[in-house]
LUMBATI-253366 format. One record per residue (C-alpha): residue number from 1; residue in three letters; chain; x, y, z. Coordinates in nm, 4 decimals. Example, Ala and Ser with C-alpha at 12.3 -4.5 7.8 and 13.67 -1.06 7.14 Angstrom:
<site num="1" residuo="Ala" cadena="A" px="1.2300" py="-0.4500" pz="0.7800"/>
<site num="2" residuo="Ser" cadena="A" px="1.3670" py="-0.1060" pz="0.7140"/>
This chain:
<site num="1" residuo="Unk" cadena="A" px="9.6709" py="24.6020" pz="1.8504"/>
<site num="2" residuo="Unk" cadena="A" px="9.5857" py="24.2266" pz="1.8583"/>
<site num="3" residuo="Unk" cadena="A" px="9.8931" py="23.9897" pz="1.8991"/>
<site num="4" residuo="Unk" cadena="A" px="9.8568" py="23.6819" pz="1.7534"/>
<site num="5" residuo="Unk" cadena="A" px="10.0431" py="23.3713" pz="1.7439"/>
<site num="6" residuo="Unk" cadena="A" px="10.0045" py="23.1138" pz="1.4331"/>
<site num="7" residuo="Unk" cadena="A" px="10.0466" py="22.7161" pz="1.5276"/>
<site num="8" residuo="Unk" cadena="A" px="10.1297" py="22.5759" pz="1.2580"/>
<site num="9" residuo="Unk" cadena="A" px="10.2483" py="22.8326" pz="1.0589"/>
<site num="10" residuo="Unk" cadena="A" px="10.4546" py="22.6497" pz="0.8306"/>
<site num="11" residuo="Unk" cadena="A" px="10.1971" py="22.5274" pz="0.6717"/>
<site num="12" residuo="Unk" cadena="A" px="9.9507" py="22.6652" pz="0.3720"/>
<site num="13" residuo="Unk" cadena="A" px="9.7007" py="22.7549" pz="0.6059"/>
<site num="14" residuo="Unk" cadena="A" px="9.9309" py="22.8640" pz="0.8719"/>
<site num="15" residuo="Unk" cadena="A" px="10.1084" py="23.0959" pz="0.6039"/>
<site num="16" residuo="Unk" cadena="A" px="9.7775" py="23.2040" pz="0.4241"/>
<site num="17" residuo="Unk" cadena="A" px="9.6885" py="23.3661" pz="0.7800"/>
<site num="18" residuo="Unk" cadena="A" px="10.0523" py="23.5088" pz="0.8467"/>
<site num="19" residuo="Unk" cadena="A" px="10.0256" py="23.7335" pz="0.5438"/>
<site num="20" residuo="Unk" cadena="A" px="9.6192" py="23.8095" pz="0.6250"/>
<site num="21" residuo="Unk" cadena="A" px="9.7454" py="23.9107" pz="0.9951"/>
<site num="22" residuo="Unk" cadena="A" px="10.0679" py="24.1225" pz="0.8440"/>
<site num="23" residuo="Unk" cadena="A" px="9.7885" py="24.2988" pz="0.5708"/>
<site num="24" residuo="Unk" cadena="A" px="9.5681" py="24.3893" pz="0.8726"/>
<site num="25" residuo="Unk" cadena="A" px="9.6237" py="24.7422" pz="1.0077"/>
<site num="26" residuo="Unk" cadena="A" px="9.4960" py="24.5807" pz="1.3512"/>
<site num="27" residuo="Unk" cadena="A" px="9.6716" py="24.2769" pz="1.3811"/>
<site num="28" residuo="Unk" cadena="A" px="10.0542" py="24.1799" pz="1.4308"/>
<site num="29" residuo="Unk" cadena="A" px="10.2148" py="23.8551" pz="1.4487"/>
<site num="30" residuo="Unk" cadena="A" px="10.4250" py="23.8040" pz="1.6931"/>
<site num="31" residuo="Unk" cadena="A" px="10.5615" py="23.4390" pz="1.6296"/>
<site num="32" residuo="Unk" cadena="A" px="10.4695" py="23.1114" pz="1.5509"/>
<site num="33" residuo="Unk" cadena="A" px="10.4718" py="22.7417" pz="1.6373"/>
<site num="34" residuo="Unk" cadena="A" px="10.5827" py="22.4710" pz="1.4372"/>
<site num="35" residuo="Unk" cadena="A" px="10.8141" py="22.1920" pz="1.5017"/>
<site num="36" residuo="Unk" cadena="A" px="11.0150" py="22.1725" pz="1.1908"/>
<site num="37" residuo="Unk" cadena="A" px="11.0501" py="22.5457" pz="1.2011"/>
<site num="38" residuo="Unk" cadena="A" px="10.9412" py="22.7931" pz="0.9272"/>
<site num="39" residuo="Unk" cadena="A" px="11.2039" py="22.9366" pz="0.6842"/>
<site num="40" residuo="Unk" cadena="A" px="10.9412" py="23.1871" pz="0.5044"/>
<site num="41" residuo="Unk" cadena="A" px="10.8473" py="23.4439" pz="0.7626"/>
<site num="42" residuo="Unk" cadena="A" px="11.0935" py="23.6519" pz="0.9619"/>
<site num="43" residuo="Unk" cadena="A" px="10.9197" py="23.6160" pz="1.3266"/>
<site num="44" residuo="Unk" cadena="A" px="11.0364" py="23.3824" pz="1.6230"/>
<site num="45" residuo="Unk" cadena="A" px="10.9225" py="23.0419" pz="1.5462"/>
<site num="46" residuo="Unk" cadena="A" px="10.8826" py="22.7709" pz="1.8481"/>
<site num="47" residuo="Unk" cadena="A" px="10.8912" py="22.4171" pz="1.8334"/>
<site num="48" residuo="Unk" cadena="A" px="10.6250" py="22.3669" pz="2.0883"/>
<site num="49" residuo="Unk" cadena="A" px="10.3128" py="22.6023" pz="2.2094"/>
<site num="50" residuo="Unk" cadena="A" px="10.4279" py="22.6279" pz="2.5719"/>
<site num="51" residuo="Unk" cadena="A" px="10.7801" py="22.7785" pz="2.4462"/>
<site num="52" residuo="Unk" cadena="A" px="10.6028" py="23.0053" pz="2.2217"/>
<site num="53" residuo="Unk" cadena="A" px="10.3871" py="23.1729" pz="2.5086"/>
<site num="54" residuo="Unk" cadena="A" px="10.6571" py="23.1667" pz="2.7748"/>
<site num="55" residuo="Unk" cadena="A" px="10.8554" py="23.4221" pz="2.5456"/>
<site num="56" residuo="Unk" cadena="A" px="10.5939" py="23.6277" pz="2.3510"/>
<site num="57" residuo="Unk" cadena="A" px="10.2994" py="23.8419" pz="2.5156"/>
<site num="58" residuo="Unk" cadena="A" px="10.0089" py="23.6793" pz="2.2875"/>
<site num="59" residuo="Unk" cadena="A" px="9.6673" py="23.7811" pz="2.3051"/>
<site num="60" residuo="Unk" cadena="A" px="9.5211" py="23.4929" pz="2.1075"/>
<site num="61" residuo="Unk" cadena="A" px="9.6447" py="23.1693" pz="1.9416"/>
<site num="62" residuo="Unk" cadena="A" px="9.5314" py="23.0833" pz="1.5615"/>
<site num="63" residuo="Unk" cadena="A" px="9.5809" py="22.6877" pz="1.5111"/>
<site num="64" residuo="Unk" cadena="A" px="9.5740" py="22.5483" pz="1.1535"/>
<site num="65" residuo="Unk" cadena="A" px="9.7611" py="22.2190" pz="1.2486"/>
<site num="66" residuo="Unk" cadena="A" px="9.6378" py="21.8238" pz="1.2615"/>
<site num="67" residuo="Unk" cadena="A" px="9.3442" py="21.6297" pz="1.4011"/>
<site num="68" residuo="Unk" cadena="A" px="9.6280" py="21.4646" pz="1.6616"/>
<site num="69" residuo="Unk" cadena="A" px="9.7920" py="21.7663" pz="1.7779"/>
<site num="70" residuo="Unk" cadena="A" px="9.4824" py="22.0410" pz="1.7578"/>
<site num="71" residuo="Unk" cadena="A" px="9.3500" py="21.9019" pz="2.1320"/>
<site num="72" residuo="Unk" cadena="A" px="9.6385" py="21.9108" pz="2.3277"/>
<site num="73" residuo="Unk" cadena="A" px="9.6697" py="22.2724" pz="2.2059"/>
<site num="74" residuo="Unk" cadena="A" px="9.3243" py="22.4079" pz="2.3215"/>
<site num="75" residuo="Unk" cadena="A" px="9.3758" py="22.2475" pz="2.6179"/>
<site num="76" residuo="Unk" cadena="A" px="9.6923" py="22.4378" pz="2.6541"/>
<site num="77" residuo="Unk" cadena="A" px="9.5183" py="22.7158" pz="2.5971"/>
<site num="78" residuo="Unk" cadena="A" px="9.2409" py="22.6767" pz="2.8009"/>
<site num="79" residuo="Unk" cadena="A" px="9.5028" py="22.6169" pz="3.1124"/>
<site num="80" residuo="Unk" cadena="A" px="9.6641" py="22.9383" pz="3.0351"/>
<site num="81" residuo="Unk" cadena="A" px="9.3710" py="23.1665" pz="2.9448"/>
<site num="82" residuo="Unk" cadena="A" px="9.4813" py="23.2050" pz="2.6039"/>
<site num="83" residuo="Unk" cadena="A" px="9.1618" py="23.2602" pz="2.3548"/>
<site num="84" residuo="Unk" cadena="A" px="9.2208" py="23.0630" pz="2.0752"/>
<site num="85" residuo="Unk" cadena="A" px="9.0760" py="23.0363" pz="1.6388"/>
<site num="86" residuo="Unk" cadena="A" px="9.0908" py="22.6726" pz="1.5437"/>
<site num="87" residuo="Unk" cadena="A" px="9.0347" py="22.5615" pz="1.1832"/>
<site num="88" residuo="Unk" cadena="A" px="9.1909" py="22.2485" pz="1.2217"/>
<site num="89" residuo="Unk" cadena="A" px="8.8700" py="21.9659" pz="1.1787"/>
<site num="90" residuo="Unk" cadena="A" px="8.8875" py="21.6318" pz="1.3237"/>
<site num="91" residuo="Unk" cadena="A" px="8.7704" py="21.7350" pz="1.7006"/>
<site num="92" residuo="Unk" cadena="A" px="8.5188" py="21.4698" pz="1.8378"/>
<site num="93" residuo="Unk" cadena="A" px="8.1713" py="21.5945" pz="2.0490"/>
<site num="94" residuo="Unk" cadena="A" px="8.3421" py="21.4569" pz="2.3154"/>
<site num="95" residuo="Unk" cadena="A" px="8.6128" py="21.6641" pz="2.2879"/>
<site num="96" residuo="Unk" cadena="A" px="8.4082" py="21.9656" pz="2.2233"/>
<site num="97" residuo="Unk" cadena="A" px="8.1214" py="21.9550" pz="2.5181"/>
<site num="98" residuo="Unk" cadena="A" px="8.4410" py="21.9013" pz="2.7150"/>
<site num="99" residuo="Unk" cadena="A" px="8.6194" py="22.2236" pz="2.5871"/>
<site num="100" residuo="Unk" cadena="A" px="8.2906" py="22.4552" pz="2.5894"/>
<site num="101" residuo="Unk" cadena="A" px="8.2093" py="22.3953" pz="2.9730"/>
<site num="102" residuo="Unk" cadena="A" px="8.6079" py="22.4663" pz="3.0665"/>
<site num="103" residuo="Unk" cadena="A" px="8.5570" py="22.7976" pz="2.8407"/>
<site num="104" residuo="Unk" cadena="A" px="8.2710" py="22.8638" pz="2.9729"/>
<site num="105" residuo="Unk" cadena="A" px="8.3910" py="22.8048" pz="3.3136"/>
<site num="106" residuo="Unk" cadena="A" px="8.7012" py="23.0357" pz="3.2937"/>
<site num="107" residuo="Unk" cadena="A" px="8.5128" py="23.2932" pz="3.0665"/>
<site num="108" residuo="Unk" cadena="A" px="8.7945" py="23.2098" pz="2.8147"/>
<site num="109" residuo="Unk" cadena="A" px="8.7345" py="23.2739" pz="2.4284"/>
<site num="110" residuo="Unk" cadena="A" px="8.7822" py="22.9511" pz="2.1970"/>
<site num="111" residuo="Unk" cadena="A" px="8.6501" py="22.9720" pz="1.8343"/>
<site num="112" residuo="Unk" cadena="A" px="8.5994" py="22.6562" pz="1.6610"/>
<site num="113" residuo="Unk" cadena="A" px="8.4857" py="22.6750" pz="1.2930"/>
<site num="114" residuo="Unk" cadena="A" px="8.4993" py="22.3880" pz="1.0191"/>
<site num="115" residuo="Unk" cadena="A" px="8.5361" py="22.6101" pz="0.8045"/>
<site num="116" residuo="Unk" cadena="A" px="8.6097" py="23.0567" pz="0.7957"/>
<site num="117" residuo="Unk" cadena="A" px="8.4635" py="23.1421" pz="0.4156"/>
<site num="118" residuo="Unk" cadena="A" px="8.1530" py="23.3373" pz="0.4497"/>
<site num="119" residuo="Unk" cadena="A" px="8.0428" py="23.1335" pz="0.1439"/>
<site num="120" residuo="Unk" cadena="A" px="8.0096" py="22.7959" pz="0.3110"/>
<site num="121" residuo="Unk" cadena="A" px="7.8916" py="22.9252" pz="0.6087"/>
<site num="122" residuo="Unk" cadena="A" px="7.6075" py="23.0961" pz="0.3830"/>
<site num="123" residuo="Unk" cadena="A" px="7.6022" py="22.7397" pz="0.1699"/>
<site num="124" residuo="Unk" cadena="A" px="7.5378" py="22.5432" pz="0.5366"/>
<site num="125" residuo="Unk" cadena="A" px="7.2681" py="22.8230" pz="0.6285"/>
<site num="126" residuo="Unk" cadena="A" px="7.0818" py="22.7814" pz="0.2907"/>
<site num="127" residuo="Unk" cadena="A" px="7.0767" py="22.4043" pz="0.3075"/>
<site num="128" residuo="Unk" cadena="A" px="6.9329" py="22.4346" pz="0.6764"/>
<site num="129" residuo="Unk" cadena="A" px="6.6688" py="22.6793" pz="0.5628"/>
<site num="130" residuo="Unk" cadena="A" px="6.6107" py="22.4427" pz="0.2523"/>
<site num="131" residuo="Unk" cadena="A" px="6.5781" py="22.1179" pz="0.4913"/>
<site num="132" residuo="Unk" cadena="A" px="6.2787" py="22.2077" pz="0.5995"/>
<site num="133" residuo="Unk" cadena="A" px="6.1173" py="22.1405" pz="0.2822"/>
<site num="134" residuo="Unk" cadena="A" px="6.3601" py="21.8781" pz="0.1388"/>
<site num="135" residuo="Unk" cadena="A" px="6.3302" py="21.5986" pz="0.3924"/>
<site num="136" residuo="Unk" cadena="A" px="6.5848" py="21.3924" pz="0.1220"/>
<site num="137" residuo="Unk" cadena="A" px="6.8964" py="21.5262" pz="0.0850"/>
<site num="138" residuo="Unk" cadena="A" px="7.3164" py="21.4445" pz="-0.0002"/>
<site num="139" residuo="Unk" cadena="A" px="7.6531" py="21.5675" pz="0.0634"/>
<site num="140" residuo="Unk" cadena="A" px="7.9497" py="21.5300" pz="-0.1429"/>
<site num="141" residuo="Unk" cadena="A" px="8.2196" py="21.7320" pz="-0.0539"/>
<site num="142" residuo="Unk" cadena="A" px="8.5601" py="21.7757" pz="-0.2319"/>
<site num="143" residuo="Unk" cadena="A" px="8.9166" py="21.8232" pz="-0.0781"/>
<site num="144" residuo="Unk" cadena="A" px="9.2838" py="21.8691" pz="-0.1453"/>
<site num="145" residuo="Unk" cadena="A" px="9.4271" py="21.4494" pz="-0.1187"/>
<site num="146" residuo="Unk" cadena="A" px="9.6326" py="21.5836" pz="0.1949"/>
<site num="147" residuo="Unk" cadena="A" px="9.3004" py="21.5833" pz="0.4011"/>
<site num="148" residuo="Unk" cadena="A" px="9.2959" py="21.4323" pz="0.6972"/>
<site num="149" residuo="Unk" cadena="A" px="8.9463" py="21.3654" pz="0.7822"/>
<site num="150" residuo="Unk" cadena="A" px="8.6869" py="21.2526" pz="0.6048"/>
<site num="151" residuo="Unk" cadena="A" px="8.4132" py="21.3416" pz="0.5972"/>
<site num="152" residuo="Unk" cadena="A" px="8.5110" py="21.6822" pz="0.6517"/>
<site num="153" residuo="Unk" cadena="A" px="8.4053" py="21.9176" pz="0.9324"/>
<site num="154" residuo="Unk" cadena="A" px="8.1883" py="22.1587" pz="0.7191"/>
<site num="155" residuo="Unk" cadena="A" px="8.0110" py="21.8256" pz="0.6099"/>
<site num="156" residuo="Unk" cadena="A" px="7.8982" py="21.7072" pz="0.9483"/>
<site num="157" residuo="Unk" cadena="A" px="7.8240" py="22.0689" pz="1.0698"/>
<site num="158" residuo="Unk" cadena="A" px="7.6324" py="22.1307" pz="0.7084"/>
<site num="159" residuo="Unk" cadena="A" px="7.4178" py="21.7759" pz="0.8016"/>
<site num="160" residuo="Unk" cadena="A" px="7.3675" py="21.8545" pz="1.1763"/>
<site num="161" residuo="Unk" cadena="A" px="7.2084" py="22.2003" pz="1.0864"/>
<site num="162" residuo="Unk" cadena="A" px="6.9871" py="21.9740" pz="0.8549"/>
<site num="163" residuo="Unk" cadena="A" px="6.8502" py="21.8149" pz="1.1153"/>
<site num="164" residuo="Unk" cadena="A" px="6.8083" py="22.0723" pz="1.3298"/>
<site num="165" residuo="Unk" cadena="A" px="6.5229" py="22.1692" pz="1.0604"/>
<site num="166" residuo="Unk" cadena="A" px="6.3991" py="21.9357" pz="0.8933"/>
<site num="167" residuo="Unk" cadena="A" px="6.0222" py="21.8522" pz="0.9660"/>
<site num="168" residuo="Unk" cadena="A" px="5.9748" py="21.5061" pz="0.8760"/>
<site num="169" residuo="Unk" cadena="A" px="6.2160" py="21.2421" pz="0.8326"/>
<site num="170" residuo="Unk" cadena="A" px="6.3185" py="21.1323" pz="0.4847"/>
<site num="171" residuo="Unk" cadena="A" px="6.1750" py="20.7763" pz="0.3711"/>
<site num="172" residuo="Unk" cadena="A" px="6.4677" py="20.6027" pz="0.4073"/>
<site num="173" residuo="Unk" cadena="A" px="6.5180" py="20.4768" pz="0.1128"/>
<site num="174" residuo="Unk" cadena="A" px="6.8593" py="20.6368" pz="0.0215"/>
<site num="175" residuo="Unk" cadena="A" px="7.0497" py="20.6054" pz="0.3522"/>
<site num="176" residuo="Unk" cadena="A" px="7.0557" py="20.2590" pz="0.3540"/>
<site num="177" residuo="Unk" cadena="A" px="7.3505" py="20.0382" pz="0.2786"/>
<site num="178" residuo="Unk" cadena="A" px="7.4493" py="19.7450" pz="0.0478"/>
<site num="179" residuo="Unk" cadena="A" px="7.6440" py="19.5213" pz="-0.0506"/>
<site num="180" residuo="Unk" cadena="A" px="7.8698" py="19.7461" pz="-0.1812"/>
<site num="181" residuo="Unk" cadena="A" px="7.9656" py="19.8846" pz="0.1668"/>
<site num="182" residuo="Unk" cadena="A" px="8.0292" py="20.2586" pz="0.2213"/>
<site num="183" residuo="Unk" cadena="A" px="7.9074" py="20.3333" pz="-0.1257"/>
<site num="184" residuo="Unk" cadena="A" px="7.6100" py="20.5225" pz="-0.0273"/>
<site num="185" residuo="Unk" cadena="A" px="7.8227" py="20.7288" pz="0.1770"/>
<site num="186" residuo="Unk" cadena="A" px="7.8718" py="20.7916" pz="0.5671"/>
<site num="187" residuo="Unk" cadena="A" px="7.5769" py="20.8063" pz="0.7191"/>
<site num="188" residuo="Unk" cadena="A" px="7.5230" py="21.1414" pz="0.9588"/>
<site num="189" residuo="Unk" cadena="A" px="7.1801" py="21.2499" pz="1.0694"/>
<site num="190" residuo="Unk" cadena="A" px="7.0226" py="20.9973" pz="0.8376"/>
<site num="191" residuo="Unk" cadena="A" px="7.2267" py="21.1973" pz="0.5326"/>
<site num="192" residuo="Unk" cadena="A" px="7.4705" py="21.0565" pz="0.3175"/>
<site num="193" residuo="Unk" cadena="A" px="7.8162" py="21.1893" pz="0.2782"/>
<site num="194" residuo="Unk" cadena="A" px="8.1092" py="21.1321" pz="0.0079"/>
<site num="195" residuo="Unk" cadena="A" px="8.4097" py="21.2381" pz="0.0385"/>
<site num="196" residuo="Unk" cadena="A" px="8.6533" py="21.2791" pz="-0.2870"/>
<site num="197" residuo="Unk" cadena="A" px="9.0342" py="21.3627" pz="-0.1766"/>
<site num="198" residuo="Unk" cadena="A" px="9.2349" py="21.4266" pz="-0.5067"/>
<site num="199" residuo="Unk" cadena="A" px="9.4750" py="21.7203" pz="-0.6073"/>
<site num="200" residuo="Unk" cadena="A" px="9.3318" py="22.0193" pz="-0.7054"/>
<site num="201" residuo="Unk" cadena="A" px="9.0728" py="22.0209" pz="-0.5352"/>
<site num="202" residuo="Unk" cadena="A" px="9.0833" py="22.3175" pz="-0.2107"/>
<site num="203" residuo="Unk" cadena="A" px="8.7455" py="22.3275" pz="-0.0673"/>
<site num="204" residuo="Unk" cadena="A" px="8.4554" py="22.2386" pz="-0.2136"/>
<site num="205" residuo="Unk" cadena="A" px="8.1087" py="22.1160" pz="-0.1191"/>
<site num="206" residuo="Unk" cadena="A" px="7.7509" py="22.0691" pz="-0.2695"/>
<site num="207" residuo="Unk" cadena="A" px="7.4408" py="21.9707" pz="-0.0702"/>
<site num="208" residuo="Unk" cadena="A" px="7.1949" py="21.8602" pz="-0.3236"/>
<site num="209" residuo="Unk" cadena="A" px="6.7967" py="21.7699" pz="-0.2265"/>
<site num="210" residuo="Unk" cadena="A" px="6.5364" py="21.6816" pz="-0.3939"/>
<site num="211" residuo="Unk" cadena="A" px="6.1560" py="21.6015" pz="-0.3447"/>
<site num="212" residuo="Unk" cadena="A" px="5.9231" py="21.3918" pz="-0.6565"/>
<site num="213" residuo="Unk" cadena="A" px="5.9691" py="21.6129" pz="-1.0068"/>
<site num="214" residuo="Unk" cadena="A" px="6.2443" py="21.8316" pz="-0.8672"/>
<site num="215" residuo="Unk" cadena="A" px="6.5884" py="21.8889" pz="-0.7489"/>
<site num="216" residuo="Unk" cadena="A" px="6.7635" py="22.1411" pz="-0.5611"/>
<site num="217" residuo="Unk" cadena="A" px="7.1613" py="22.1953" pz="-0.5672"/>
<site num="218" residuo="Unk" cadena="A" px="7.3504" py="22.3961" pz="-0.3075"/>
<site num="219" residuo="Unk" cadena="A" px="7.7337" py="22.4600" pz="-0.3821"/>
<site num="220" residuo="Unk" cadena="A" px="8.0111" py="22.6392" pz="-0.2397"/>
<site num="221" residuo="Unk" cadena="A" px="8.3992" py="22.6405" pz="-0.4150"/>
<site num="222" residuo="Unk" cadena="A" px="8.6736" py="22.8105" pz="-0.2329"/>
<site num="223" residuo="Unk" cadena="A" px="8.9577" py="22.7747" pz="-0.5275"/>
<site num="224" residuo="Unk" cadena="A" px="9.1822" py="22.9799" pz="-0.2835"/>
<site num="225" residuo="Unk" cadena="A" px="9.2850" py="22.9693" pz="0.0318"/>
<site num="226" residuo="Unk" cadena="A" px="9.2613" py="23.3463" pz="0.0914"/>
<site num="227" residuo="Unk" cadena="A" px="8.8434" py="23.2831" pz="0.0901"/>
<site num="228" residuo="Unk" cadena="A" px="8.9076" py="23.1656" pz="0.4522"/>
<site num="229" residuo="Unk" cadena="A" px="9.0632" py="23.4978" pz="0.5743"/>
<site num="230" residuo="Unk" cadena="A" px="8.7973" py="23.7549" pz="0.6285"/>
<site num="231" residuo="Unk" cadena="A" px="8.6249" py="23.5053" pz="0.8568"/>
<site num="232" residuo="Unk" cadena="A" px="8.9790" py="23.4512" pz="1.0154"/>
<site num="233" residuo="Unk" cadena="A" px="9.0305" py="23.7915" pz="1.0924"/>
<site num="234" residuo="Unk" cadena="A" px="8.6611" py="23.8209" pz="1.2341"/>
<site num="235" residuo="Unk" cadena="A" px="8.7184" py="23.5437" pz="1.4470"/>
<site num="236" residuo="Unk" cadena="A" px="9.0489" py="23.6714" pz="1.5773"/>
<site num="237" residuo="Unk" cadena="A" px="8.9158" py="23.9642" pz="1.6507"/>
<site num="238" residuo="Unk" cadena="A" px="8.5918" py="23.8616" pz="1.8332"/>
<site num="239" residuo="Unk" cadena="A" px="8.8160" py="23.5498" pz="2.0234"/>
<site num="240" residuo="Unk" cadena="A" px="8.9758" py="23.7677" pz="2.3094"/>
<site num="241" residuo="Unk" cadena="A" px="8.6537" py="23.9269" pz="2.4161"/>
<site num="242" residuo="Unk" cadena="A" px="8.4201" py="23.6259" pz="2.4219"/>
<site num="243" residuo="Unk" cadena="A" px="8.3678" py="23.4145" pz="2.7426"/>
<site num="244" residuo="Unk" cadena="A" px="8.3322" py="23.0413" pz="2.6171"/>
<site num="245" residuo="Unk" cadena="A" px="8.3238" py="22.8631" pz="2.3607"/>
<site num="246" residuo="Unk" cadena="A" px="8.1615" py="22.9087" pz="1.9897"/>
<site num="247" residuo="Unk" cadena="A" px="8.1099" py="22.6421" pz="1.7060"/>
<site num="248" residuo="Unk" cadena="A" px="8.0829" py="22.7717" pz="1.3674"/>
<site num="249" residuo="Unk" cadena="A" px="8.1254" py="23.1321" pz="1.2116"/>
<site num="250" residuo="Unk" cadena="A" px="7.7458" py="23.1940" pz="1.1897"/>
<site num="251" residuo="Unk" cadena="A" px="7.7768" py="23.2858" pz="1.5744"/>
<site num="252" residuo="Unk" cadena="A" px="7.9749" py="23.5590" pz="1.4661"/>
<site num="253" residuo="Unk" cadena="A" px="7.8007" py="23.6677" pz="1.1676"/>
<site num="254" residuo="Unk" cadena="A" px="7.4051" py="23.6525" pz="1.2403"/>
């Protein structure tokens, strides 16, 4: 059995994976972290991280919280062997080359993934695959208006994998910028990215390319947040036996 602890569990995501964790015949929560408390789930909840593993034996640490909170948290981790699942987005390279080398150091499993639905990952695979031939290409991804990053994580990881690909460099033409400002987008990796934050919206992105005479469109929709779970529960599962740090769910599923 696989004792987890959920930071942040008072919130949509946080409670999405309590009830994917209680469903699991595997799995058992054993509390969660959250400084206003949590008034939904009968488990201990902690107002801080280091309470939380003081008091409960925890074999590893799921974080849905905030870009401001989610570092000091895998640090904790990382000081006190803890493998940790982060879905939180927002974590700079800097931040990330620094995590993977402590991970790797201690042999300590951290999963970072911008985002758990087998879907995206599959949508982010297909664009890199499709890169190859489509030199000239777009994001626009679409999120909830309580966001707090833009552009979002599976956007940058979708246009890094791009480039990893793609054979000749587009023309230039659409990346540049006007008068307008940010209107064409943030620039990553010499592709354009929009971001729309608005309600009812949950996940959403489409990578569309195009070469003279044709166009190709990519899209993945989660409409729930249950589509992140199975990838979740594979990364909680595969988190306590890896040694170092992992960056997207393709390095779990391929």
């Amino acid at each position: 059995m696989i004792r987890v602890l959920i930071s942040g569990i008072a919130g949509k995501m946080g409670q999405e994976v309590w009830r994917a964790v209680e469903a699991a015949d595997d799995l058992m929560c054993v509390g969660g972290v959250d400084p206003l408390g949590c008034a939904d789930v009968q488990l201990p909840i902690y107002e801080t991280l280091a309470d939380a593993l003081e008091h409960e034996t925890v074999d590893v640490v799921v974080d849905f919280t905030a870009p401001k909170v989610v570092e000091d948290t895998i640090q904790y981790c990382l000081d006190t062997d803890t493998p940790i699942v982060v879905g939180t987005t927002g974590l700079t390279d800097e931040a990330l080359c620094r995590f993977s080398d402590q991970a790797k150091s201690q042999e300590c499993g951290v999963v970072v993934a911008p985002n758990f639905a087998i879907g995206a990952v599959l949508m982010m695979k297909f664009a890199q695959e499709s890169a190859k031939f489509f030199p000239e290409a777009e994001i626009i991804e679409y999120h909830h208006q309580n966001k707090a990053d833009a552009p979002s994580g599976t956007a940058l990881k979708t246009a890094a994998m791009m480039s990893e690909t793609r054979l000749v460099p587009p023309d230039g033409v659409n990346v540049g910028r006007d008068d307008h400002g940010d209107a064409r987008g943030y620039v990553v990796h010499d592709i354009p990215i929009h971001s729309v934050r608005l309600p009812g919206y949950v996940a959403h992105q489409e990578v569309l390319l195009s070469l003279p005479g044709q166009t190709l469109t990519i899209r993945h929709d989660s409409t729930e947040r249950i589509s992140f779970m199975p990838g979740v529960l594979l990364a909680v599962r595969k988190a306590p036996v890896l040694k170092g740090l992992i960056y997207g769910l393709e390095h779990l599923l391929f």
